[in-house]
VOVO-401174 format. One record per atom (N, C-alpha, C, CB): x, y, z; atom name. Coordinates in steps of 0.02 Angstrom, whole numbers, plus 32768, in hexadecimal, padded with zeros to 4 digits. Glycine has a CB too. Example, Ala and Ser with C-alpha at 12.3 -4.5 7.8 and 13.67 -1.06 7.14 Angstrom:
<kolfis>
[[8294,7EE4,8186],N]
[[8267,7F1F,8186],CA]
[[8294,7F5B,8186],C]
[[8235,7F20,81C4],CB]
[[8282,7F90,8162],N]
[[82AC,7FCB,8165],CA]
[[8285,8002,818A],C]
[[82C0,7FE2,811E],CB]
</kolfis>
This chain:
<kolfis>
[[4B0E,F14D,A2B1],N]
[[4B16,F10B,A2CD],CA]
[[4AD2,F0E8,A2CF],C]
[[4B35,F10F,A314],CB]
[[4AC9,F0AE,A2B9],N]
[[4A96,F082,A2CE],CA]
[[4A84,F060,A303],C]
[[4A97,F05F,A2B2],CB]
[[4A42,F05E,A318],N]
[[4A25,F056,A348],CA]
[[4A41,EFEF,A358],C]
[[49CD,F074,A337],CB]
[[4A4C,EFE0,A383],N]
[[4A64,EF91,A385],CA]
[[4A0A,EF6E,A386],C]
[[4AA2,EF79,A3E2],CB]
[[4A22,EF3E,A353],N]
[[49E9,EF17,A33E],CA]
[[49D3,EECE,A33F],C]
[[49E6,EF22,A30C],CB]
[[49C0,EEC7,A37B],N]
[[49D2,EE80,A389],CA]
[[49D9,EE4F,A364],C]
[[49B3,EE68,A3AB],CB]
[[49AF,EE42,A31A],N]
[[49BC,EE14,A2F0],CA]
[[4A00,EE0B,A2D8],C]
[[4997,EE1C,A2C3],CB]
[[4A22,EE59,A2D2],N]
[[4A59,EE4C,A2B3],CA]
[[4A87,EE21,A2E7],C]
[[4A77,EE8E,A299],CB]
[[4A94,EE38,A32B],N]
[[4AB2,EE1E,A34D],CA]
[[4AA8,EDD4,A34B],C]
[[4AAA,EE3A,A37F],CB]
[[4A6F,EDB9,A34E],N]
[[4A53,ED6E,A351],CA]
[[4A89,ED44,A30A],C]
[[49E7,ED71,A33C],CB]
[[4A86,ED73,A2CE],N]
[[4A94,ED50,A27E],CA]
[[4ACB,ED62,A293],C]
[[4A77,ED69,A22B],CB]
[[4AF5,ED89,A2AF],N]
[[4B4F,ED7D,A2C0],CA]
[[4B59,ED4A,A2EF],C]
[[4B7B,EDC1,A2E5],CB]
[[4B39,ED35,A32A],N]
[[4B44,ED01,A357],CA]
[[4B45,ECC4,A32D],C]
[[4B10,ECFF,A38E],CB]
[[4B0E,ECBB,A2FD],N]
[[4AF9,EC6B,A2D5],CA]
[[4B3E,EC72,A2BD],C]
[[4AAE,EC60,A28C],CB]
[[4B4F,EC98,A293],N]
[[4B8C,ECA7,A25F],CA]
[[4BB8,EC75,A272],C]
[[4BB3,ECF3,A262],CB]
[[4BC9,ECA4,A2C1],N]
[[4C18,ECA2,A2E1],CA]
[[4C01,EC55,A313],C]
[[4C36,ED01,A31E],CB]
[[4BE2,EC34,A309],N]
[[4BBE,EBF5,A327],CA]
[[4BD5,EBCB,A2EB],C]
[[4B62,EBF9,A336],CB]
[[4BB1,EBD0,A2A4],N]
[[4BC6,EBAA,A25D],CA]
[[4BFF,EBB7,A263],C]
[[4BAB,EBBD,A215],CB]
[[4C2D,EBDF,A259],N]
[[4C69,EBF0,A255],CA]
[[4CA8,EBAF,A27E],C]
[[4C63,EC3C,A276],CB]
[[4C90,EBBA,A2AF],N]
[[4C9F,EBA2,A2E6],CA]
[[4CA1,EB46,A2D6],C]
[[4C66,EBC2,A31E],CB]
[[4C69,EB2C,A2D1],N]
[[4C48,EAFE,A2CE],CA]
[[4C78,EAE4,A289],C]
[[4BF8,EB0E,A2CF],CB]
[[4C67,EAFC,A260],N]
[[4CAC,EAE1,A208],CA]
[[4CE0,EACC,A228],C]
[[4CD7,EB2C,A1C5],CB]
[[4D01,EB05,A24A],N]
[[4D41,EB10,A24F],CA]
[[4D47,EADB,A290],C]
[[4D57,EB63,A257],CB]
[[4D2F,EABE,A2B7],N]
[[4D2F,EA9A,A2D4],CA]
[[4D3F,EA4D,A2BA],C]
[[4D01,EAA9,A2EC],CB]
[[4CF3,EA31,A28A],N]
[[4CF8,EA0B,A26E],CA]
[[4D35,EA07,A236],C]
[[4CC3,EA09,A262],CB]
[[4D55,EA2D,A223],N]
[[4D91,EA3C,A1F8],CA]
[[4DD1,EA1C,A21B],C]
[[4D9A,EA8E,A1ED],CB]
[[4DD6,EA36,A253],N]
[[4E03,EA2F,A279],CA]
[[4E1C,E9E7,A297],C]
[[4DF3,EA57,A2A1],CB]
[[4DDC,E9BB,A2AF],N]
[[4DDD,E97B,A2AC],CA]
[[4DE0,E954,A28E],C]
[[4DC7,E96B,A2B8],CB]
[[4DC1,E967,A24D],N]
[[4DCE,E93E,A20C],CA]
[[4E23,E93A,A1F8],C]
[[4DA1,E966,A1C8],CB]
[[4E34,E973,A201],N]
[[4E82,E97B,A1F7],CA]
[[4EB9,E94D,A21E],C]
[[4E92,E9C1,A20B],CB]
[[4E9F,E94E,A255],N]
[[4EB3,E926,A285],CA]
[[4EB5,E8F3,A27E],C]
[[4E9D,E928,A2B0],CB]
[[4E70,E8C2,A280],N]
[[4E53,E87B,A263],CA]
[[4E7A,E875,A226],C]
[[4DFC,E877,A251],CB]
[[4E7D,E88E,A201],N]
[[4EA2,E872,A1B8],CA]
[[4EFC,E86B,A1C5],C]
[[4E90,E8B8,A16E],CB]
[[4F12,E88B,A1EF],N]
[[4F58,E876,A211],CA]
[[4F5B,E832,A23A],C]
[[4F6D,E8B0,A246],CB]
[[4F36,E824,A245],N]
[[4F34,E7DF,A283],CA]
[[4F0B,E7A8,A269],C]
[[4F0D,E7F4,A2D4],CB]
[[4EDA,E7A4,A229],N]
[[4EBD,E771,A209],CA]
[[4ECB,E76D,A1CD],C]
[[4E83,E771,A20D],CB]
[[4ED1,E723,A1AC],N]
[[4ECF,E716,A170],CA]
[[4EAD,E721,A133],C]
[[4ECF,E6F2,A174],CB]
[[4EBF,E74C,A104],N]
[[4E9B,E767,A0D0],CA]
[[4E56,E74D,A0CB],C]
[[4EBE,E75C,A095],CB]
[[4E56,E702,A0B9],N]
[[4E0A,E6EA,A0A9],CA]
[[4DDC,E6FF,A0F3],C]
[[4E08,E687,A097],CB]
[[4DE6,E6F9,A127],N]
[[4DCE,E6E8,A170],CA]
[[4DB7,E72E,A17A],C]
[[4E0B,E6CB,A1AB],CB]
[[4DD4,E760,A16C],N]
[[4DCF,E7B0,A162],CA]
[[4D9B,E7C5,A137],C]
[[4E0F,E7CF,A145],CB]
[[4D9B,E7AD,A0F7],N]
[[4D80,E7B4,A0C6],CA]
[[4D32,E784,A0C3],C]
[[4DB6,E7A6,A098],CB]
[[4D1D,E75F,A103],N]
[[4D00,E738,A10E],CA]
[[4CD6,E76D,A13B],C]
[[4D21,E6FD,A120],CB]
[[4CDD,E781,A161],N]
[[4CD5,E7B3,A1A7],CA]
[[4CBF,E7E7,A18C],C]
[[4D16,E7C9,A1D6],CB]
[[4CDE,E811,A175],N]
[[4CF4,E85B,A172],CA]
[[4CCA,E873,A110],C]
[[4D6B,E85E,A17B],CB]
[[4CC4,E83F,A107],N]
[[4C9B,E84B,A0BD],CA]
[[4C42,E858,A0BE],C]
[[4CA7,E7FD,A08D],CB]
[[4C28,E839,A0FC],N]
[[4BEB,E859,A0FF],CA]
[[4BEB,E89E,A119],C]
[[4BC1,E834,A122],CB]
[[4C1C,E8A3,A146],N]
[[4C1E,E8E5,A164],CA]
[[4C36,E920,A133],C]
[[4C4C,E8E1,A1A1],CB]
[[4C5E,E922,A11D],N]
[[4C63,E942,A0DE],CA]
[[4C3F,E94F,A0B7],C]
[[4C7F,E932,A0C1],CB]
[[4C0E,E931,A0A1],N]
[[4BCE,E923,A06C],CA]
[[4BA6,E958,A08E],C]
[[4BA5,E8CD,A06A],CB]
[[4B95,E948,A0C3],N]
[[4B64,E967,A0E3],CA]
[[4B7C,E9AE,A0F6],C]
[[4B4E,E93E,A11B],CB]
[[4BB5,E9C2,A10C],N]
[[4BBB,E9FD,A0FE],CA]
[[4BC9,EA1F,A0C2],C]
[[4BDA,EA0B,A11E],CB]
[[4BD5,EA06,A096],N]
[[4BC7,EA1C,A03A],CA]
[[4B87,EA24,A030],C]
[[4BDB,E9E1,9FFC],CB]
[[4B4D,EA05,A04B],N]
[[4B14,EA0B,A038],CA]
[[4AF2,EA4A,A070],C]
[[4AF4,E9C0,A036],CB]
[[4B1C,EA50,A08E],N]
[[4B12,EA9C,A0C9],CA]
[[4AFF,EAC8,A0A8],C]
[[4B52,EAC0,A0F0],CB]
[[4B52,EAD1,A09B],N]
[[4B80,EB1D,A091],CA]
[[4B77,EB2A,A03D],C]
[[4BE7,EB13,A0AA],CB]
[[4B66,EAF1,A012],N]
[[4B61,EB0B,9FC9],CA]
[[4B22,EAE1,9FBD],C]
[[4BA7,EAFB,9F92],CB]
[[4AD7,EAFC,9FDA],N]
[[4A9B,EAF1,9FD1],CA]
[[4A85,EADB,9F78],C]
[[4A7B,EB33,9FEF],CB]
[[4A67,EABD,9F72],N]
[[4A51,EAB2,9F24],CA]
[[4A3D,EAE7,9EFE],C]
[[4A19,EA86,9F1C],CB]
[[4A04,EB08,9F31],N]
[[49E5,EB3C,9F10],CA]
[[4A0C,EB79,9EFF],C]
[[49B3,EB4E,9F35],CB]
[[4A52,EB7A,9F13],N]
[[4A80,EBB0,9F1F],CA]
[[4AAE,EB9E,9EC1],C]
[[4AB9,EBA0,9F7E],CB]
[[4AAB,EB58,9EBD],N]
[[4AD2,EB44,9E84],CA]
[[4A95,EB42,9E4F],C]
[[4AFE,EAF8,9E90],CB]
[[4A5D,EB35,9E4B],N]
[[4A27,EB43,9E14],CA]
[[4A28,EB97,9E22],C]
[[49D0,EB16,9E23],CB]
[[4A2A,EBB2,9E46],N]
[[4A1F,EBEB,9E1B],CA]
[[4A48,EC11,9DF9],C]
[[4A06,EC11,9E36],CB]
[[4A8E,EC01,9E13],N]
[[4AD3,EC0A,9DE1],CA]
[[4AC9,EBE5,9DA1],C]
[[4B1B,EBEA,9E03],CB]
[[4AA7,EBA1,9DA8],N]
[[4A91,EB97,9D55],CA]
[[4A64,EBAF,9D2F],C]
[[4A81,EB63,9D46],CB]
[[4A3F,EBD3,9D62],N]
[[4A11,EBF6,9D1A],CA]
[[4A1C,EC3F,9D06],C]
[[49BC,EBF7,9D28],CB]
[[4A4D,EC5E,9D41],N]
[[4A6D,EC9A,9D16],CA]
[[4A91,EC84,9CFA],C]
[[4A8B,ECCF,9D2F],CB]
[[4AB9,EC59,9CE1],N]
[[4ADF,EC56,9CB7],CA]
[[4AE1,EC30,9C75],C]
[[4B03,EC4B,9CD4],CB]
[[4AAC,EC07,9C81],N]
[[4A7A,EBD8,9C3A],CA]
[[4A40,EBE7,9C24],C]
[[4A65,EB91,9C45],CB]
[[4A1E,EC07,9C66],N]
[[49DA,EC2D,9C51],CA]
[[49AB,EBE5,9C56],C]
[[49DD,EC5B,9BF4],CB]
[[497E,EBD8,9C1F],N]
[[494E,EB9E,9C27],CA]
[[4977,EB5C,9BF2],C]
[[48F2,EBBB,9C06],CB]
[[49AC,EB6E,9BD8],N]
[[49D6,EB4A,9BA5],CA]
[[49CA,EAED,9BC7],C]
[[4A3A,EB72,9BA8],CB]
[[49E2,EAF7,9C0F],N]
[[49C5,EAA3,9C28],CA]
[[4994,EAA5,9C5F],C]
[[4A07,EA6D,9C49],CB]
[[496C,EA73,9C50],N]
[[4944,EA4B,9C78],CA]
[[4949,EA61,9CBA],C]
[[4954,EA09,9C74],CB]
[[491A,EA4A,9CDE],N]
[[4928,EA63,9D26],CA]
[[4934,EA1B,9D43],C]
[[48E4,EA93,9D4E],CB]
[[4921,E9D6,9D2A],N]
[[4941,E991,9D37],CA]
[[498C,E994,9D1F],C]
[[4917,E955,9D0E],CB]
[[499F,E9BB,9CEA],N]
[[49E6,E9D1,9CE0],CA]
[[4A21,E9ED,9D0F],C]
[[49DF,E9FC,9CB7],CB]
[[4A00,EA2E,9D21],N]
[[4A12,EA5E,9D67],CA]
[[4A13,EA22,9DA0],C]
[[49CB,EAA6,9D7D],CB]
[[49FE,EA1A,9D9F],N]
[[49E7,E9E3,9DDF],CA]
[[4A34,E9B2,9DD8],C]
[[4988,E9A7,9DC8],CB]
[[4A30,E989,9DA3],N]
[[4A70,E967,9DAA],CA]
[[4AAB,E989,9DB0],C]
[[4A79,E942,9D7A],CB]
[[4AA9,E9AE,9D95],N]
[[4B02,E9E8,9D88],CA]
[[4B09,EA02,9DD1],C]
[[4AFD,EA48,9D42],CB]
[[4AC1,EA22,9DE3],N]
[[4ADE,EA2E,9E37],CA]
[[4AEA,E9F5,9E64],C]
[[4AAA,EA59,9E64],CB]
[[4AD7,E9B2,9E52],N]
[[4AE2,E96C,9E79],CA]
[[4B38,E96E,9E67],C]
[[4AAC,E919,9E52],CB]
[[4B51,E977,9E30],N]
[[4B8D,E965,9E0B],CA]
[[4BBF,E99E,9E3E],C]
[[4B87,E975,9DA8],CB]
[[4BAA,E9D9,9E3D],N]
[[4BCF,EA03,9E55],CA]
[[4BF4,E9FB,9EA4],C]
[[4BA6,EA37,9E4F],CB]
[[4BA0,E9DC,9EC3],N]
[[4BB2,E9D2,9F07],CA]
[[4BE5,E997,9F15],C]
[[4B75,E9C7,9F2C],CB]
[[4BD6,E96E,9ED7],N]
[[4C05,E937,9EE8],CA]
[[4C58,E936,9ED7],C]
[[4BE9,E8FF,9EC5],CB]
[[4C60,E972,9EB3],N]
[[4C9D,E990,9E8E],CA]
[[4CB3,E9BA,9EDD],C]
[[4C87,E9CB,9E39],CB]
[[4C90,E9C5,9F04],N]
[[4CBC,E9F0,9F37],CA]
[[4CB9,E9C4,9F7C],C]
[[4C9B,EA45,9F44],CB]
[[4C94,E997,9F79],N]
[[4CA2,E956,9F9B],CA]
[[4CE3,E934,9F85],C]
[[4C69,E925,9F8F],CB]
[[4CEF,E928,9F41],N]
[[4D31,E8F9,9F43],CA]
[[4D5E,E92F,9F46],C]
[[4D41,E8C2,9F01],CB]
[[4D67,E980,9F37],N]
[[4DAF,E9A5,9F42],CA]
[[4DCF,E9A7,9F92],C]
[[4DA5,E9F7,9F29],CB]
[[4D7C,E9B3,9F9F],N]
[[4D8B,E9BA,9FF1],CA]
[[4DB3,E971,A025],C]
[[4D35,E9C9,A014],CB]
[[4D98,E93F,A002],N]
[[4DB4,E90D,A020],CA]
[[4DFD,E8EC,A018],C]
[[4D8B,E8E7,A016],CB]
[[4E0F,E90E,9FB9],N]
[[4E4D,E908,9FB3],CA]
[[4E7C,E931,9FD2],C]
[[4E56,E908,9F7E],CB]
[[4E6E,E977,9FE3],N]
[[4E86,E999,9FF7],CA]
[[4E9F,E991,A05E],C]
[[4E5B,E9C7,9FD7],CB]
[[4E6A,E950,A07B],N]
[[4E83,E938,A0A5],CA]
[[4EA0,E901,A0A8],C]
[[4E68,E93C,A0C3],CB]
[[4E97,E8D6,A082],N]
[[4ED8,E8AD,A05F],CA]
[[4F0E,E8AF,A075],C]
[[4EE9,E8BA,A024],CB]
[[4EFD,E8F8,A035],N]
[[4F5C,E907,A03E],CA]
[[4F6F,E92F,A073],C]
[[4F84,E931,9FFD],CB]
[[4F56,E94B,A09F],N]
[[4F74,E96B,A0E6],CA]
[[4F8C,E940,A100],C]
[[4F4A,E988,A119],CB]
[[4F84,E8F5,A10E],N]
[[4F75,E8B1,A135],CA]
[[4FA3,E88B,A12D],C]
[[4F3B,E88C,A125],CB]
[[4F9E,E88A,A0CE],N]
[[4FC9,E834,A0B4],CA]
[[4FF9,E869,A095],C]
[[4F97,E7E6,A06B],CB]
[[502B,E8A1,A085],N]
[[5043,E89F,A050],CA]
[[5054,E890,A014],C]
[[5050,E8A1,A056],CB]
[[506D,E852,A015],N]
[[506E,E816,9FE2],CA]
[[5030,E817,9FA3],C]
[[5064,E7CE,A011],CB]
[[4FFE,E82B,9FC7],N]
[[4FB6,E820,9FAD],CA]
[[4FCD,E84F,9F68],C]
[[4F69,E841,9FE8],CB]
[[4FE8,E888,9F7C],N]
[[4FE1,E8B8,9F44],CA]
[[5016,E89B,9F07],C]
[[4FF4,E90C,9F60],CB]
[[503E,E875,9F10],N]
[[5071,E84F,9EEA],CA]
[[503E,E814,9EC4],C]
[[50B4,E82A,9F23],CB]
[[500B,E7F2,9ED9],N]
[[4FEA,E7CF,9EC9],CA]
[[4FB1,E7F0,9E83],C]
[[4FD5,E7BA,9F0A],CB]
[[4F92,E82D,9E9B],N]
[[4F65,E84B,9E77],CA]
[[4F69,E86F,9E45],C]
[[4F4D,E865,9E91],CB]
[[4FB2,E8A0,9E49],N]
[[4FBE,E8DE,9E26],CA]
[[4FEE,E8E1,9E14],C]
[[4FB5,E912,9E3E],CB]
[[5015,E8D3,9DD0],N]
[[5034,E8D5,9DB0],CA]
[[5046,E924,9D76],C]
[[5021,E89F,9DA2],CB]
[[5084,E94C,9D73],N]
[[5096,E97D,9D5F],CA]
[[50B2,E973,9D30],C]
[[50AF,E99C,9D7F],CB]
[[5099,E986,9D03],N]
[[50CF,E97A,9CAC],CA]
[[50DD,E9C4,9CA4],C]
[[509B,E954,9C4E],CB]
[[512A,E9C1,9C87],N]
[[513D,EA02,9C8C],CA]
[[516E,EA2E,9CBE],C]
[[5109,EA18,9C8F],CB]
[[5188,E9FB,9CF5],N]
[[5195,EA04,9D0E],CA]
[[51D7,EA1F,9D19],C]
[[517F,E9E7,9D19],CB]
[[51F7,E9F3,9CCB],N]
[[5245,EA1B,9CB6],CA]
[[523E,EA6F,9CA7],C]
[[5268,E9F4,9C61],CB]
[[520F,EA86,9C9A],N]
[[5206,EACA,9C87],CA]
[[5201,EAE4,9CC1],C]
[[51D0,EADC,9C5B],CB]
[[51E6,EAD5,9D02],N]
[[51DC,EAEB,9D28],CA]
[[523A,EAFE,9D54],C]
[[51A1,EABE,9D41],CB]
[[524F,EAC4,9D3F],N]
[[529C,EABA,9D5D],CA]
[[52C5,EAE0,9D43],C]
[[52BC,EA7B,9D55],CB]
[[52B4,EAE9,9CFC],N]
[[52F2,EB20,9CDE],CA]
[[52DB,EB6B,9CE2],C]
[[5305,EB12,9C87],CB]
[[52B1,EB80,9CE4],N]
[[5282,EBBF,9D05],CA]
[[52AD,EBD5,9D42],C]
[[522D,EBA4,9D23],CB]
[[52B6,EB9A,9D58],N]
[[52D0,EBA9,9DB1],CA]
[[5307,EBA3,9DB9],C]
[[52B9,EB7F,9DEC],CB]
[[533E,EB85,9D85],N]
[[5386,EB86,9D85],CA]
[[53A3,EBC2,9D58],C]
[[53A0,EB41,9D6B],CB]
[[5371,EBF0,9D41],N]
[[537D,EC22,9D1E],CA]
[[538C,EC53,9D60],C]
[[5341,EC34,9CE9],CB]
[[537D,EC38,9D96],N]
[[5378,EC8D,9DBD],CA]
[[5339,ECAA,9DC6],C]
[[539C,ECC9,9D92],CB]
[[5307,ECA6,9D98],N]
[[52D7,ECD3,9DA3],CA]
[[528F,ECA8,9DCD],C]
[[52C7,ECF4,9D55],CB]
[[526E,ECDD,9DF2],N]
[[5223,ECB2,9E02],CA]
[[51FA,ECA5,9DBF],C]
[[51EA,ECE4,9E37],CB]
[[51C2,EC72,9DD4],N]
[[51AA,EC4F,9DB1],CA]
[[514E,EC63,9DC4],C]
[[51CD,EC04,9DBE],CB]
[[512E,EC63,9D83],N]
[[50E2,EC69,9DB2],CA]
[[50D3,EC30,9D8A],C]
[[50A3,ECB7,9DAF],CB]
[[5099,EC06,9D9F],N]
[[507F,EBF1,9D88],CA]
[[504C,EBFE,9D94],C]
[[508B,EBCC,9D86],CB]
[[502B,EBF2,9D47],N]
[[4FD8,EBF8,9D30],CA]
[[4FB9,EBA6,9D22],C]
[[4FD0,EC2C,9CD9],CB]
[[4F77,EBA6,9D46],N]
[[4F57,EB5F,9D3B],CA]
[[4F13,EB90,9D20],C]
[[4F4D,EB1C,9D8E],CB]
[[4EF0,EB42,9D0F],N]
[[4EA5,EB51,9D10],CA]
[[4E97,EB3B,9D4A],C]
[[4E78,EB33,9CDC],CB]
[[4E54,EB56,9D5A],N]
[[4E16,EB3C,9D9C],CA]
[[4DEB,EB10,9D7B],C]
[[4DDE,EB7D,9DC1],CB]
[[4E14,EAD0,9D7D],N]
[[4DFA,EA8C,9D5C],CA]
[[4E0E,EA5E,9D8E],C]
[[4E1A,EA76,9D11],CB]
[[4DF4,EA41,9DBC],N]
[[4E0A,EA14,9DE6],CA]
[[4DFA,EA2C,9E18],C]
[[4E45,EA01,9DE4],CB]
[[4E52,EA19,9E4C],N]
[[4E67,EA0A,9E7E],CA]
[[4EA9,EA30,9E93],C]
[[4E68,E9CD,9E7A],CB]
[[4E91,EA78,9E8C],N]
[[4ED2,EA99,9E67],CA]
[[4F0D,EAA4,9EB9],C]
[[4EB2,EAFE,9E34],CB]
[[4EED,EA7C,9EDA],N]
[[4F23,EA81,9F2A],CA]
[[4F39,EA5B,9F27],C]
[[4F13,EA82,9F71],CB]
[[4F28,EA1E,9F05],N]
[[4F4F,E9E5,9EF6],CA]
[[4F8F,E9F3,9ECB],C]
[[4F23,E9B5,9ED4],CB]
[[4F94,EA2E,9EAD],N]
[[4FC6,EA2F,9E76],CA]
[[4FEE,EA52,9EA0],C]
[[4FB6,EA4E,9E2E],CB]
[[4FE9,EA7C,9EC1],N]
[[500E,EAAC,9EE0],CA]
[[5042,EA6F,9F19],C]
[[4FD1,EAEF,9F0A],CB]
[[5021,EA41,9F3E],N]
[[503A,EA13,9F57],CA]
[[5068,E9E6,9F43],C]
[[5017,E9FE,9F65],CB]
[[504F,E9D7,9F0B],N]
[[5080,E98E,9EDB],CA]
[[50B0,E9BF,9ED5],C]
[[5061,E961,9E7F],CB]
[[50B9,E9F1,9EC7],N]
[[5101,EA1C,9EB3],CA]
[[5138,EA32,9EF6],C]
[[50E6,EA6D,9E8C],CB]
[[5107,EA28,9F26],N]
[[512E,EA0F,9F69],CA]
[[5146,E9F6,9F76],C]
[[5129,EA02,9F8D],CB]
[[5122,E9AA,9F60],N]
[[5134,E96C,9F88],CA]
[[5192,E95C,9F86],C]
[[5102,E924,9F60],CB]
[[517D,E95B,9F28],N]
[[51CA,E94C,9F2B],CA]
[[51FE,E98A,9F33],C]
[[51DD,E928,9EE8],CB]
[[51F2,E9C2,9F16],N]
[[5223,EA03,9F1E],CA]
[[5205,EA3B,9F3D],C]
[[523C,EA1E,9EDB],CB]
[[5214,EA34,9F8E],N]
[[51ED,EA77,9F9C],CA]
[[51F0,EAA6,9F86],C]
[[51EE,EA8D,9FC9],CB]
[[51D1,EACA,9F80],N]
[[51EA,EB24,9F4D],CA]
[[51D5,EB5E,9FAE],C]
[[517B,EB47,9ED5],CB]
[[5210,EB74,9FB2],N]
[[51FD,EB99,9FEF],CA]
[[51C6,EBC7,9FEB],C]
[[5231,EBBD,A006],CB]
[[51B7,EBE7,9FA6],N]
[[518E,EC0C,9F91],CA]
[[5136,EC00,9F8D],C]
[[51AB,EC13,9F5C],CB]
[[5135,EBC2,9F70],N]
[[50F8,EB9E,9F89],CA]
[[50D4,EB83,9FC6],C]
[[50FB,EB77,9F72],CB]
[[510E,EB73,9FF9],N]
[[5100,EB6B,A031],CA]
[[50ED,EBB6,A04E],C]
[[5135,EB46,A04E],CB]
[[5111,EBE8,A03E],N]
[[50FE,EC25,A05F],CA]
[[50C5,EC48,A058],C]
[[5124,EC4C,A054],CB]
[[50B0,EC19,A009],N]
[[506D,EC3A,9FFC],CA]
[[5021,EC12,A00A],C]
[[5072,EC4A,9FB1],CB]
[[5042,EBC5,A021],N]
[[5005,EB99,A031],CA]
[[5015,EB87,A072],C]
[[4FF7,EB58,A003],CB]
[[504A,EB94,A08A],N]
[[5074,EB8A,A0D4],CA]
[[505E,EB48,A0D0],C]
[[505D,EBB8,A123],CB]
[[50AB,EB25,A0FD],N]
[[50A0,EAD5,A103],CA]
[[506D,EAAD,A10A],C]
[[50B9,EABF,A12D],CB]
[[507D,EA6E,A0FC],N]
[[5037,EA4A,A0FA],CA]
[[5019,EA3E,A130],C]
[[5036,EA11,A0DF],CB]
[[5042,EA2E,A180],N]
[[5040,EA37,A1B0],CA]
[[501A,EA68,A1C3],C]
[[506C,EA36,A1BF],CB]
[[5029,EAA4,A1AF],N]
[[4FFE,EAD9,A1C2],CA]
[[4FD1,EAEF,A1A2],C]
[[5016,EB05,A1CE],CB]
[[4FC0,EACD,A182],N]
[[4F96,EAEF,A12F],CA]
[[4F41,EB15,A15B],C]
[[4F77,EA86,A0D8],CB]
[[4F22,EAD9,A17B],N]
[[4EE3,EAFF,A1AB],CA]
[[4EF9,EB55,A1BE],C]
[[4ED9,EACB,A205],CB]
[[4F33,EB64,A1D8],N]
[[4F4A,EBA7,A1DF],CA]
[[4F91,EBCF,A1BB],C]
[[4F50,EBA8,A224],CB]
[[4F8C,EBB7,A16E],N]
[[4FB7,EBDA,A148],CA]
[[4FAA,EC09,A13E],C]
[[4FC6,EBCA,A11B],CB]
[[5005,EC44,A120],N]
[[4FD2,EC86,A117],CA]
[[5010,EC99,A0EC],C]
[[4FB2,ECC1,A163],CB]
[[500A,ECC6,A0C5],N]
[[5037,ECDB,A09A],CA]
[[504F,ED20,A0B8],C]
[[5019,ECDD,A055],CB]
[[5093,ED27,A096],N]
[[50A3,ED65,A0A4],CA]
[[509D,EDA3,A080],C]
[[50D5,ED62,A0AF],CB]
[[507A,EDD0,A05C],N]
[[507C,EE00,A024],CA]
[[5097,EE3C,A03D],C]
[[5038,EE0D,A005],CB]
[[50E9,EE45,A01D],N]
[[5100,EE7A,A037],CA]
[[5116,EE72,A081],C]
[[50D2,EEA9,A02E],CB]
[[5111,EE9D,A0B7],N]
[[5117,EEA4,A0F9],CA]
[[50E2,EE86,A116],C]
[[511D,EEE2,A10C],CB]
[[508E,EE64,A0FA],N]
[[5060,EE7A,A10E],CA]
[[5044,EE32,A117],C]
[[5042,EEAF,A0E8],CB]
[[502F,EE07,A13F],N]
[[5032,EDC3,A12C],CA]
[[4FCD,EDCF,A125],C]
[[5063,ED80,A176],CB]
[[4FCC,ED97,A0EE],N]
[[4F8C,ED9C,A0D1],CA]
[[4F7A,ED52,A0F6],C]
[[4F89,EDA4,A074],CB]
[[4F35,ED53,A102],N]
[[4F1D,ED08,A100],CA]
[[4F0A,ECE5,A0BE],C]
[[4EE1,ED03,A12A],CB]
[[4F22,ECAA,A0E2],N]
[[4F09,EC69,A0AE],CA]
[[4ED4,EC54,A0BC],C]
[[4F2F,EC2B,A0AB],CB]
[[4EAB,EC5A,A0D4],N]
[[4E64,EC34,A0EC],CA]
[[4E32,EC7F,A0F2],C]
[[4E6F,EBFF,A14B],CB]
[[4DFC,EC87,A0EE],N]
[[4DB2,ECB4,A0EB],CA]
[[4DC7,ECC8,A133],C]
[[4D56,EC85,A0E0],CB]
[[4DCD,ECFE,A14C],N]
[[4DB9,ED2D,A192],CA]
[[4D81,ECFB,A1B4],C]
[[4D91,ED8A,A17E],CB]
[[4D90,ECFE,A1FE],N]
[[4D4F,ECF6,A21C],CA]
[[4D1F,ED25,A212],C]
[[4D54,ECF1,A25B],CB]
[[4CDC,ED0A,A21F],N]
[[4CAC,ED58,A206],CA]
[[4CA1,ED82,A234],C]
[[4C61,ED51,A1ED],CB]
[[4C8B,EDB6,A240],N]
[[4CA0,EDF8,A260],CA]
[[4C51,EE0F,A279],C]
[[4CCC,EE34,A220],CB]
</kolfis>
């Protein structure tokens, strides 16, 4: 057994403090986007967002994922923009993604499904259906638009309602899995 070490204790308190603190700000935002008008929301709630993107996914954390993986291939004024691009790519998912908790409609507005007859005769066959996407986008947005108009009980079970989506959880087997990261421990 290890001796208790106060630093460690100190870096679990900050943790479960950040932890705390997201999930806080998460929670209100969720809220606020039920009771205000998209633009008025999106007016508010867009610096705050920003700024916790620029938290939790540091620059230096996204340049150095570019240079294991390009090596010196670009610029470091290059790196520089792509991690500007990145942050701003999880600024607009995140905000669509409260959107659509908020407006429903929104996702009728944005995200459009071609293909959708295949999806219908798949499912009048009797049998389940998986679908495969790429991780190109806004890929909660897709899972949603296939809601809006035909709930699939199955999708809801696996992203649980939209209502509840902050505390959805799937069921695997007997064993219900979470939908959201563990608090940290």
């Amino acid at each position: 057994m290890r001796p208790f070490n106060h630093t460690m204790g100190l870096k679990k308190v900050r943790l479960w403090l950040l932890y705390r603190s997201l999930e806080g700000i998460f929670l209100i935002l969720s809220k606020l986007v039920r009771t205000l008008p998209l633009d008025l929301f999106q007016r508010l709630s867009a610096p705050i967002v920003k700024g916790l993107v620029c938290f939790v996914i540091p620059r230096r954390r996204i340049i150095k994922n570019l240079n294991a993986a390009f090596g010196q291939r670009y610029s470091p004024a290059t790196k520089k923009g792509i991690a500007k691009g990145v942050r701003e790519h999880f600024v607009r998912n995140l905000m669509d993604c409260f959107f659509q908790l908020g407006h429903p409609e929104y996702v009728r507005q944005v995200a459009t499904i071609q293909g959708l007859e295949n999806l219908e005769s798949a499912l009048a066959k009797g049998k389940g259906v998986i679908a495969l996407g790429a991780h190109i986008g806004n890929f909660v947005l897709v899972g949603a638009r296939l809601g809006v108009d035909r709930p699939h009980p199955q999708a809801e079970r696996a992203y649980g309602a939209a209502h509840d989506w902050p505390r959805g959880r799937a069921v695997c087997g007997r064993r219900p899995a979470r939908a959201r990261p563990n608090r940290p421990r």
